[in-house]
N, C-alpha and C positions, 0 to 999 in steps of 0.2 A: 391597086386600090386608088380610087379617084379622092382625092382630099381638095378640100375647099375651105378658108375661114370665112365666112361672113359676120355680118354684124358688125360691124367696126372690130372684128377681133373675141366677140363675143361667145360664139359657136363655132365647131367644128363638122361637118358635113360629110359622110365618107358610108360606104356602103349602106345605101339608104336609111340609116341614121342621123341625129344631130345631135350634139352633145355641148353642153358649155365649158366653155375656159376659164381657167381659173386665174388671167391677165386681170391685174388692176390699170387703171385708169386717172389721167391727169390729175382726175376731183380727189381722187382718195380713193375712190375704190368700192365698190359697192358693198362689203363691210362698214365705211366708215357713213356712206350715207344711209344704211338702214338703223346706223345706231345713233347719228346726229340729224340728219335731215327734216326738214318738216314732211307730213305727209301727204301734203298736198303734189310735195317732192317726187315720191316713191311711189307712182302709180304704176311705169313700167320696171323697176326694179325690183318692184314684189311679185312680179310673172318671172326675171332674172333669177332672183330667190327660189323662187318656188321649181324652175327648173333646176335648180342645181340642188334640192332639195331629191329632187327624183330622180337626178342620174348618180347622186351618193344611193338613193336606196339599189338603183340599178345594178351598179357596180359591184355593193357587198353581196348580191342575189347570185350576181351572171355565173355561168360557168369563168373558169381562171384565163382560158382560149381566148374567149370574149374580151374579159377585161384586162387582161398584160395588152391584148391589139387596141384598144379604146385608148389605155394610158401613152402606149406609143406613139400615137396619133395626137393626141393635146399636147405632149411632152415636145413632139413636131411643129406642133403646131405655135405652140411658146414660143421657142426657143427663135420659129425664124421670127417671129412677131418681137424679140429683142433686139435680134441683128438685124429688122428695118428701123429701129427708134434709136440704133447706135450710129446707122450712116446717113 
């Protein structure tokens, strides 16, 4: 399985899928700026939103096959994206 993060960290790419990560970021974290931000702020955040809006619906839909391999893959995909921000 070919895995790729692009986005700054943002998506994960991997058997002609993409999925987003659930990595916060320097600002707070796109949590803290959809509850604080101005809106003029949130124009790409609210297509962030709305994808991880639709890979939660994905997720609770898919077969279990599907998503234990989807969670392994972001869980992967985190995980090295901590251990570049620790060295």
């Amino acid at each position: 399985m070919d895995e790729r993060v692009i986005a700054g960290g943002k998506y994960v790419a991997f058997d002609d899928m993409t999925w987003p990560t659930p990595m916060d970021h320097p600002d707070g974290g796109l949590e803290w700026r959809l509850r604080y931000a101005s809106p003029e702020q949130l124009v790409k955040d609210r297509y962030l939103a709305a994808s991880i809006v639709e890979a939660y619906r994905e997720l609770i839909t898919c077969p279990i096959k599907k998503r234990n391999a989807v969670i392994r893959v972001l869980r992967r995909a985190v995980s090295a994206s901590r251990e570049q921000e620790q060295t």
